[in-house]
N, C-alpha and C positions, 0 to 999 in steps of 0.2 A: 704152104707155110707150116701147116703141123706135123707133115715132113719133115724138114728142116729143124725144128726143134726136135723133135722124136730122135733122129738122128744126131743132134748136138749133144742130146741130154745121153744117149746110148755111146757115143766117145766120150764122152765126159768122166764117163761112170768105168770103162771098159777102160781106159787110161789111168783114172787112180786106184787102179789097183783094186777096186770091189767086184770085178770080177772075177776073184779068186777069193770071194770072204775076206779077206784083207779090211783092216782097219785102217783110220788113215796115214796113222802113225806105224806106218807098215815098217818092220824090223828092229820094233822098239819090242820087250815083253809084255803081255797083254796083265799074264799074274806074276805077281814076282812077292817076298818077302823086303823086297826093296821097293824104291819108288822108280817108274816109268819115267825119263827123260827123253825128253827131244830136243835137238838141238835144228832149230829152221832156218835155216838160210835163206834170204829173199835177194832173188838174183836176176838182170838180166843179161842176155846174151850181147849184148854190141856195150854193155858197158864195161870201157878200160880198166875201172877198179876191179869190178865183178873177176875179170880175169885176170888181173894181179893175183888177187886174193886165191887163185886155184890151189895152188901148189900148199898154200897154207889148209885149205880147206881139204885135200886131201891128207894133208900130215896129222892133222885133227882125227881124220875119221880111222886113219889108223890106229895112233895112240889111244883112243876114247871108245870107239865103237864096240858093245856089249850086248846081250840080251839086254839090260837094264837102260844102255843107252843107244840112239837111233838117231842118225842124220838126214833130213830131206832138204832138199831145194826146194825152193817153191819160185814159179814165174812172174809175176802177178800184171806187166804190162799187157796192153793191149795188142801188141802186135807180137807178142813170143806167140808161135805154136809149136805144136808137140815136134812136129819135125826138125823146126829150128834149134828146140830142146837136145833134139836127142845128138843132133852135129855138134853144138856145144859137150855134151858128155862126152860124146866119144873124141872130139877136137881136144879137150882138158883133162883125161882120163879119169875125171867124175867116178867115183867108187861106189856115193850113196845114191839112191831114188832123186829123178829131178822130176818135177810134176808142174804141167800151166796151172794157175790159181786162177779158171776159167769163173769162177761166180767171187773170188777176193774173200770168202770166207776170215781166214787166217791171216789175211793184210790188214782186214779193217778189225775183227778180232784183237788183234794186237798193236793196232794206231801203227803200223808201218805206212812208212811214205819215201824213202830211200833204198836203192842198191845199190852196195851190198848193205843190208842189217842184219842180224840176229838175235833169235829170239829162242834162250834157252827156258825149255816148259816143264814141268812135272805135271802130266797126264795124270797120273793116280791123284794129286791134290788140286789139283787147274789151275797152276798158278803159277806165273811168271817170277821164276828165279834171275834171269839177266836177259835185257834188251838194249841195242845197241850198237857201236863197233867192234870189229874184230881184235884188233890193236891199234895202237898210233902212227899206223905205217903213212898217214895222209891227216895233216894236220888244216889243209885248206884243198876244194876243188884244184886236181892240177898239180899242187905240189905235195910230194914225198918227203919223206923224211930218210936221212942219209942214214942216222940207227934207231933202229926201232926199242924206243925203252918201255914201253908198255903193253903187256899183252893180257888183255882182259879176259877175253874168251878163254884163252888158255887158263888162266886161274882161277876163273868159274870151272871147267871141270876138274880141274886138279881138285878144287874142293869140293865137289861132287863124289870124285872116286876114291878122296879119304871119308869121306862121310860128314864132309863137318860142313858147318850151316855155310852159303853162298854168301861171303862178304866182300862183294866187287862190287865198288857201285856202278851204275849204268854211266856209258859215254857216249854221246851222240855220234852217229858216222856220220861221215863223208864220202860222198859218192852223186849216185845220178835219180832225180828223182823218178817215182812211180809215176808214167801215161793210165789215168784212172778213166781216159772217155775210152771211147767203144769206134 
């Protein structure tokens, strides 16, 4: 048994990245004159929206991605592993950090219960600038919408990368809820 932990806990650690000194907010600026941004993605792999949303999520990390600002994935169901993670990245062409959320830290941190959500953070103040949906691409489980007129995420960083204060308000997503048993 303490095997088996010892071993859990050593992939666990060796997987987010602290095996390189790495913080968790790996590829975000540790010091900056500015404030530290993360933008979190909570995703899982067998969920349809989850892989809608790819192609936006990498268009995001194009346009947005900074020393100042950083994108991760995070897994948080029960049955994602690393491996299933990484066939997702490379099946989706994933550009940022995907990581299992093996202890939920960062789900229950931030009252996530839904994938896809997002939860854009400022690390240097701890504080939750926008949580939420990506846009209005899906107005009810199931159905889409034919044009998409609001893109929240996107105007939370647009107003992030002029400087000026985050006034988007939060919208709830739609998608597939968090497996929180074991």
């Amino acid at each position: 048994m303490l095997r088996i932990f010892i071993s859990l806990f050593l992939s666990t650690v060796l997987y987010s990245g602290y095996s390189q000194g790495l913080p968790i907010t790996e590829g975000v600026a540790a010091h900056s004159d500015k404030d530290s941004i993360t933008v979190y993605y909570f995703m899982a792999e067998d969920c349809k929206i989850c892989q809608y949303y790819t192609p936006t999520m990498r268009d995001l990390y194009d346009a947005y991605n900074s020393p100042d600002m950083g994108f991760v994935g995070l897994f948080p169901n029960h049955f994602s592993s690393p491996d299933n993670i990484d066939v997702f990245k490379e099946k989706y062409a994933i550009p940022f950090t995907l990581k299992k959320e093996f202890f939920l830290t960062k789900t229950k941190l931030f009252d996530v219960t839904v994938t896809p959500e997002v939860v854009v953070y400022n690390e240097t103040t701890e504080e939750i600038l926008y949580k939420g949906r990506i846009d209005n691409s899906y107005y009810k489980l199931g159905r889409r919408r034919q044009v998409i007129t609001s893109h929240e995420l996107r105007d939370v960083l647009d107003d992030i990368k002029s400087g000026i204060e985050v006034d988007v308000a939060s919208a709830p997503p739609i998608g597939c809820f968090i497996s929180f048993r074991k």
